[in-house]
N, C-alpha and C positions, 0 to 999 in steps of 0.2 A: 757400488755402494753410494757414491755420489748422486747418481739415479735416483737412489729409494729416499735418501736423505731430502734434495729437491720435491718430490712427492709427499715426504710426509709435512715438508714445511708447508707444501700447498693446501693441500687438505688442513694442516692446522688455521693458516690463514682467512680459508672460508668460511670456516666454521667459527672464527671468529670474529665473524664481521658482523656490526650490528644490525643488518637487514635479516642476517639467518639467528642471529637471537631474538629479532623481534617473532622470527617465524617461531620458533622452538619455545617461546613463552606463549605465544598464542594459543597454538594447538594443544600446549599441556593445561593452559590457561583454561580451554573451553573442554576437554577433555575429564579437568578437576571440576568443573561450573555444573556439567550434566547432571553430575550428582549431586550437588552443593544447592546449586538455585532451580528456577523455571527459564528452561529454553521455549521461546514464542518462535513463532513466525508471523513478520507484519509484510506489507506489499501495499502498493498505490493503488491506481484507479484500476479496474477489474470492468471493464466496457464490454460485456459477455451481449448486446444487442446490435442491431442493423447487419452489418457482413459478416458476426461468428453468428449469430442468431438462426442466419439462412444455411449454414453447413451444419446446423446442429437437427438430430432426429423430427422434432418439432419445430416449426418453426409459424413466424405472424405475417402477414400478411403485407410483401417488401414492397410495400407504396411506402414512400417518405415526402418530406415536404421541404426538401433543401433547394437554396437559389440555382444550381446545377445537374444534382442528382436527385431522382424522382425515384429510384430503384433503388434497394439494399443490397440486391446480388452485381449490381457495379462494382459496391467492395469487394466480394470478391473475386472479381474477373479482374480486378487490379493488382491482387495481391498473387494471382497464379501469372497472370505477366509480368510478375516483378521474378516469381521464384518456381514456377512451375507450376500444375495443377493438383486442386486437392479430390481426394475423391469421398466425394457425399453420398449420403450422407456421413457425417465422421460418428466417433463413437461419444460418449462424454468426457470419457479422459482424455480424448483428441489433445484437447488445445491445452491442457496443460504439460505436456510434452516427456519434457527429461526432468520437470518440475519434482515429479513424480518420487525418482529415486533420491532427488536431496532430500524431500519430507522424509523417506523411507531411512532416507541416513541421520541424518541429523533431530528426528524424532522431535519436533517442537510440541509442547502440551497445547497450544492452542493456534488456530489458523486464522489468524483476524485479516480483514481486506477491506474498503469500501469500494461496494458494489455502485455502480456509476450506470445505471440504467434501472428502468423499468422491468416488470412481467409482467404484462397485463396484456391481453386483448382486444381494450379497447381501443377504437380504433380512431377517436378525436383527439389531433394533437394541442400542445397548449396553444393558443392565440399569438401567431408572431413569432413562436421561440426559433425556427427555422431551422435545428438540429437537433430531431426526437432518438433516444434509444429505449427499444425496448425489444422483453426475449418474451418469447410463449411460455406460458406459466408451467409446462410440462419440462421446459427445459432445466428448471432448477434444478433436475439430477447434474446438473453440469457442476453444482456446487457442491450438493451431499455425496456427490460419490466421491469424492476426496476428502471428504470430512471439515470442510469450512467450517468452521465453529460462530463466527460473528462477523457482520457486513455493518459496515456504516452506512448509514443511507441519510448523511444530511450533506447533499450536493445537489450540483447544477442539472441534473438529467433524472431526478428521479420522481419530476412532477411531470416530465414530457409529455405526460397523456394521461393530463388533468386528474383532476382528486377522484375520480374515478380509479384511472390507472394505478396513482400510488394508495388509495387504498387495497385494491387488489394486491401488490406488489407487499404489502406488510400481512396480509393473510397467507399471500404462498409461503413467505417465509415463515410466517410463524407455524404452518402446518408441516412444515418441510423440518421443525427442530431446529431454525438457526436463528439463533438472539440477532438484536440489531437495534442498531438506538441512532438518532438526531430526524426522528420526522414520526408525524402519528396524528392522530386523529385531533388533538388537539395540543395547546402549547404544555400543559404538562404531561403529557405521554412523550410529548418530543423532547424534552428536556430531560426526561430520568435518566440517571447511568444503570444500565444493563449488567446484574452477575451474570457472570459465563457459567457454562455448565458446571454444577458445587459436583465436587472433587478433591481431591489430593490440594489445589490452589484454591486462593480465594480472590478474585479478581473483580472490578466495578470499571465498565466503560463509560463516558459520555461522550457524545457527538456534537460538531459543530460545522456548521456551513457557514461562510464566510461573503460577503455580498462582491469581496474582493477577486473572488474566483468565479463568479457570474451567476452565483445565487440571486433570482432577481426577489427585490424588495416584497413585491405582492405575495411571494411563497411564504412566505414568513407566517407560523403556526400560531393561532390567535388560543384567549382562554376559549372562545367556539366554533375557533375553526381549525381544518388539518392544516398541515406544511410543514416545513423545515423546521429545525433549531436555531436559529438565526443570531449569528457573532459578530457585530460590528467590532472592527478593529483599529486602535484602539479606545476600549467605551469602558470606563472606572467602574461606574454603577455597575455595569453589565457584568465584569469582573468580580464585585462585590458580591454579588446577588448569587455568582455560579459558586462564590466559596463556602459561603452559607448552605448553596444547596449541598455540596458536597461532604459541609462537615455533617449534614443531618443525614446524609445516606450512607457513608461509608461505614463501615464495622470497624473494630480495633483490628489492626493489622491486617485489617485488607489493601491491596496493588489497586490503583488508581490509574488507569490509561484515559486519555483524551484524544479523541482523533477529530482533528480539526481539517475542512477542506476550507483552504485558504489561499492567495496570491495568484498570478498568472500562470498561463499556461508555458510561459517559453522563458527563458535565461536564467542567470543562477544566480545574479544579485538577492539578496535576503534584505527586505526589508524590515528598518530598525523597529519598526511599530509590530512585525511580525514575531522578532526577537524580544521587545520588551513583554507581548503578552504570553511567551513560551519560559520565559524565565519567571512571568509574578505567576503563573497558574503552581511551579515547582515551589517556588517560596511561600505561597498564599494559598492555596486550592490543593495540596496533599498529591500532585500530580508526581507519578513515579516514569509512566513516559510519556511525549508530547509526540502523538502520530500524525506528520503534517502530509497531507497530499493534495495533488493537485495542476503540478507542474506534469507537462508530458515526460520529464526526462530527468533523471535524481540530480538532486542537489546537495550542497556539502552538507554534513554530518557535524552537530554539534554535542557535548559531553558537559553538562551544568551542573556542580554541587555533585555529581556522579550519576546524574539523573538523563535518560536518553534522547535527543528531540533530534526528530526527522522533518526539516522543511518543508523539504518534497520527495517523497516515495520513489515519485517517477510512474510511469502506465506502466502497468505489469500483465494486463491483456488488452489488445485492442485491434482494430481492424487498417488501421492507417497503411499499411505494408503495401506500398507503391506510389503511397500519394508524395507528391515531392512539396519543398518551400521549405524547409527544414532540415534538412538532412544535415547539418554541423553540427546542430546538438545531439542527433542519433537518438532519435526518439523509438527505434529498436529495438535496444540494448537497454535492460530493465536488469531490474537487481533484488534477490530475496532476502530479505533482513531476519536473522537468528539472533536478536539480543537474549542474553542467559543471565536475570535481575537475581537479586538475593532477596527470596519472598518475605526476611523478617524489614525488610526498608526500603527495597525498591531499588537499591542502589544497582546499579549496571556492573556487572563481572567480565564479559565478552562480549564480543559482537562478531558474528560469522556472517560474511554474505557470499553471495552467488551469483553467478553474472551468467543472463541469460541473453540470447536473441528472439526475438521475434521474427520467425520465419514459416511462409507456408501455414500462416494462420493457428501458429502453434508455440509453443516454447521449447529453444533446444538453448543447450550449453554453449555459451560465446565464444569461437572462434579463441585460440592463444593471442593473435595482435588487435581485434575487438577487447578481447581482457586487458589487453595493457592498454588500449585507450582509456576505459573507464579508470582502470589504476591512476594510471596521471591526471585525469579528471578530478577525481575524487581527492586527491592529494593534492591537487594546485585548490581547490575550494576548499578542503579541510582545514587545508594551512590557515586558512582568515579566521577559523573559529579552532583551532588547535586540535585538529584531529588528523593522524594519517591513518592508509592504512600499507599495509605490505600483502604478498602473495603467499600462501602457503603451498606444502604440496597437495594438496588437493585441486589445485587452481582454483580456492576460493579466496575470499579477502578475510582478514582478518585487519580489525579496528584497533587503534591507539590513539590515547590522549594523555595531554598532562596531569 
């Protein structure tokens, strides 16, 4: 008797611990939300060129013009010595690995990314830029076979091979059916925000490159010429002029996303000039999420007015797997973001993510003591903008804030 009485205090005791009620509101939280709101799926930089490009069915021609590597299949003879060999060609869901079955579980209405590379075949890189990506325009099945719904394309690698290349690269997309907005023929094509495909939601993208993440100045989209959507940070007018465009394209009760590629590629300090213009686009500019990427590796999670903003994403594909200089921030270990917004306001219900490795040129499920690093990662940087998260049992995270 004594036995069972021990046991059942134990069991009452875990159960009421606040880490396993945070779990238990989470999961019914996003559980209720499915039905309630629009579950999304966001993700950072998406580098689908140079060493996944060469394992993919088609691929471009792996001359590059880097100070050391001359060759694109280096990447991946780097990445099979780091973890074994891949055998090519792969298929196109290759590289997205075990990505696959959380889409399949967690069913998000739309798959937004920025695509961080070129398709195009030309074969002139930009003058000086020194690290070109790009895929064979045959390879965008690598996108529509999973159903990518929208790519930002206003960053550092999507002029790699000149206006040539990126206009190539906005025809494959647009004949491929995937919206995409921050870069175009000229500076008002580059500036529009993008409806996603009209449906059950009603969603408006706009894009921004940031000179801060190494958009260089020259790409910058003229009224006659193509290039980037170009966001000096922080620039008032600039702000002004985007909230105006905003109030004149949005619909009544349409979701507002901004994916902005902004700051450096390494640490998790957030800059104030970062944070003041993700807070005035929420207060000023009708912004319901603020999509920040850029950084190789996620950064804390902030919760504004109820409204979602991602720093930094973090690389969610890329070829880096063997290259060393980094390895403390674990630029690896990428993470899928399922915020589940309430379509009458934008306001954020839950947030489900998913912690992935980059391994073997592919995405698998993060190790259990990979998952707890991120966990404490994200919770020692959450803390500074009042975000944790806990684990549920799925071994996914689930978010909180004040």
């Amino acid at each position: 008797m004594r036995l069972i009485q021990i046991l059942i205090a134990l069991v009452l005791l875990f159960h009421s611990t606040p880490y396993q009620e945070q779990i238990d509101k989470a999961m019914k939280d996003h559980n209720r939300s499915s039905s309630a709101g629009i579950t999304l799926f966001l993700c950072g930089d998406v580098m689908t060129g140079r060493g996944i490009d060469q394992i993919l069915p088609n691929s471009v021609n792996p001359r590059i013009y880097e100070s050391y590597v001359k060759d694109a299949r280096v990447y991946v003879r780097l990445a099979e010595t780091q973890n074994g060999p891949v055998r090519q060609p792969v298929s196109y869901s290759y590289i997205w690995g075990d990505a696959i079955k959380v889409w399949e579980q967690l069913k998000p209405a739309y798959k937004i990314i920025n695509l961080e590379t070129s398709i195009t075949t030309h074969n002139k890189p930009w003058p000086g830029k020194g690290i070109n990506y790009r895929m064979h325009p045959k390879n965008v099945e690598v996108l529509t076979s999973v159903g990518i719904d929208f790519c930002s394309v206003a960053n550092n690698h999507i002029l790699d091979w000149e206006y040539e290349g990126l206009l190539e690269t906005l025809q494959v997309l647009k004949d491929a059916g995937i919206a995409y907005a921050g870069a175009g023929i000229n500076l008002s094509e580059a500036g529009k925000g993008v409806q996603l495909k009209p449906g059950q939601y009603d969603m408006i993208i706009f894009a921004f490159g940031s000179p801060t993440s190494g958009v260089p100045e020259n790409w910058a989209a003229t009224a006659k010429s193509p290039g980037v959507n170009l966001l000096h940070i922080p620039d008032d007018e600039a702000l002004i002029r985007i909230s105006g465009q905003v109030k004149s394209a949005k619909k009544s009760g349409q979701i507002v996303i901004f994916s902005i590629h902004w700051g450096g590629n390494w640490g998790y300090d957030i800059p104030d000039r970062q944070r003041y213009v993700a807070h005035w686009l929420i207060d000023n500019a009708s912004a319901d999420i603020i999509h920040g990427h850029s950084s190789h590796h996620p950064q804390g999670i902030e919760i504004y007015k109820d409204k979602l903003i991602l720093y930094g994403a973090g690389d969610f594909i890329n070829d880096y797997e063997g290259i060393s200089g980094y390895e403390h921030y674990r630029d690896d270990l990428t993470l899928m973001y399922f915020p589940t917004i309430d379509p009458s306001n934008g306001r954020l219900i839950s947030m489900i993510m998913a912690p992935m490795q980059i391994r073997n040129l592919r995405l698998n499920h993060a190790s259990l003591p990979d998952t707890k690093w991120l966990l404490k990662m994200l919770n020692r940087e959450g803390k500074k903008l009042g975000t944790s998260v806990s684990l549920n049992q799925n071994r996914y995270f689930s978010l909180h804030w004040n």
